[in-house]
C-alpha positions in Angstrom: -15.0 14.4 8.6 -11.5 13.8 8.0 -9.3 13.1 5.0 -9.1 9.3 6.8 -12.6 9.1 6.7 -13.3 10.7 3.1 -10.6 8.6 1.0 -12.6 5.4 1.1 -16.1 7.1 0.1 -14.7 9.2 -3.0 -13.6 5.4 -4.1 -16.5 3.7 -3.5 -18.6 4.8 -6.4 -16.2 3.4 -8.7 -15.9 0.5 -7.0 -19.9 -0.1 -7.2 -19.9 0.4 -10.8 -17.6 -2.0 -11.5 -18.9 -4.4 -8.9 -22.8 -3.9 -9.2 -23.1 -2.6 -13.5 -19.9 -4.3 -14.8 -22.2 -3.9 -18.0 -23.3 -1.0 -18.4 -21.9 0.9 -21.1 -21.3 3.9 -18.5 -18.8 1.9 -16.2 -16.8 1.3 -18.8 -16.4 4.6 -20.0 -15.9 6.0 -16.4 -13.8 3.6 -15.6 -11.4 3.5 -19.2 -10.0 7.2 -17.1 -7.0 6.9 -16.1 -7.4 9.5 -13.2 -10.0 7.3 -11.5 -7.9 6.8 -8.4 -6.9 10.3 -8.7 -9.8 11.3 -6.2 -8.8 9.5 -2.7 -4.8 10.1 -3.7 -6.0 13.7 -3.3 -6.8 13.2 0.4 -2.8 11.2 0.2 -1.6 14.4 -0.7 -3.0 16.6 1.0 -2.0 14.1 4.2 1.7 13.6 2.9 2.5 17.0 1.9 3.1 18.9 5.4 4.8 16.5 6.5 6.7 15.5 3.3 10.8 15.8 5.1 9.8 13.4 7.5 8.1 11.3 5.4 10.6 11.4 2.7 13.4 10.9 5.3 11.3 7.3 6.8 11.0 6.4 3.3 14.2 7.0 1.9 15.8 5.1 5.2 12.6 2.4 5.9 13.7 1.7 9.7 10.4 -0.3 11.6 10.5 2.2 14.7 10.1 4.7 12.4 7.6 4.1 10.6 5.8 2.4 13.5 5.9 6.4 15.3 4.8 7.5 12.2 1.9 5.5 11.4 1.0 5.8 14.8 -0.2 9.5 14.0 -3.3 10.8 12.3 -1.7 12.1 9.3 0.5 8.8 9.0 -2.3 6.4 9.5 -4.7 8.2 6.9 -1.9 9.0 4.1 -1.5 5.2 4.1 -5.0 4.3 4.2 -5.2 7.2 1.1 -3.0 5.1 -0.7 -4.1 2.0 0.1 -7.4 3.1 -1.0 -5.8 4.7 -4.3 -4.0 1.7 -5.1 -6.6 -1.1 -4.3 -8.8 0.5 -6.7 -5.4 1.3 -9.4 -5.2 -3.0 -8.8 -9.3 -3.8 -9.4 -9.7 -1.3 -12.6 -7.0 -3.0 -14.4 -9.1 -6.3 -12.9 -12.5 -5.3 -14.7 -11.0 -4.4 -17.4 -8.8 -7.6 -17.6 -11.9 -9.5 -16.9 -14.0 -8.1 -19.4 -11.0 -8.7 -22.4 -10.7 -11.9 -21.3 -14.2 -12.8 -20.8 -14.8 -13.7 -17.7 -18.2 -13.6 -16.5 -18.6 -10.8 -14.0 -20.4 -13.6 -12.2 -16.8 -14.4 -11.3 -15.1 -11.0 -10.7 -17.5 -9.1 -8.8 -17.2 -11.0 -5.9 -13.3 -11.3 -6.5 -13.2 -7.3 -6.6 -15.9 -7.5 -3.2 -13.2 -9.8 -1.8 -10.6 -6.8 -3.2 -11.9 -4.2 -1.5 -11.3 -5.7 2.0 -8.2 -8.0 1.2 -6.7 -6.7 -2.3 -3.5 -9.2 -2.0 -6.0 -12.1 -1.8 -8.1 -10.8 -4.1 -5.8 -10.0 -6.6 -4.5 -13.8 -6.0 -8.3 -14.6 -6.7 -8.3 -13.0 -10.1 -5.0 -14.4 -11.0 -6.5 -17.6 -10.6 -9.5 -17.0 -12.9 -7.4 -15.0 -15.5 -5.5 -18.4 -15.3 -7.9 -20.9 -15.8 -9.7 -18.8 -18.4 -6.6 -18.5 -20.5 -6.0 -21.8 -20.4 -9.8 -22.6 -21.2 -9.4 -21.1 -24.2 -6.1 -22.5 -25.4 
């Protein structure tokens, strides 16, 4: 297995807590950690840290052939999956606990953080939307 293939799996228990037992009193307290997307940035690291100059050098001048060669590698394809990974779930804890201040049934954001999990900006538009309405609902 590779450090592509492992980021998504160290994420997915979190996101099934959140997504299948947004009540249970566990998730919360698992998920209130703020080193929960700490696991698949490890496999980021690891990725990004032999090959940190050239990295650092595409990022500090972004030019799209570049980053194309880059990505085009194993280690450049899976540290951006690691992060991408490591963020989506950074974006869908603050979402369930956003949610559950706010009071929106998890009827509502368990399938917006399903929808996250394979398109974040979409979801993340999705829960905008219901943190909207909601707001507004109780104004």
């Amino acid at each position: 297995m590779t450090l592509f293939d492992l980021a998504f799996p160290l994420a997915a228990p979190f996101w099934a807590l959140m997504i299948l037992a947004p009540k249970w009193r566990w998730t919360a307290r698992i998920m209130a950690s703020p080193w929960v997307p700490l696991l698949p940035l490890v496999c980021y690291f690891a990725l990004v840290l032999p090959h940190f100059g050239e990295w650092g050098r595409a990022m500090v001048r972004p030019d799209l052939g570049v980053l194309q060669t880059l990505l085009a590698t194993p280690w450049g394809a899976g540290l951006v999956w690691a992060h991408l990974i490591a963020f989506d779930l950074f974006i869908a804890r603050w979402m369930y606990f956003e949610g559950r201040s706010r009071d929106i049934s998890p009827w509502i954001v368990s399938p917006i953080l399903l929808l996250t999990i394979f398109l974040s900006p979409f979801g993340l538009v999705a829960f905008l939307v219901a943190r909207s309405v909601r707001i507004r609902s109780l104004a």
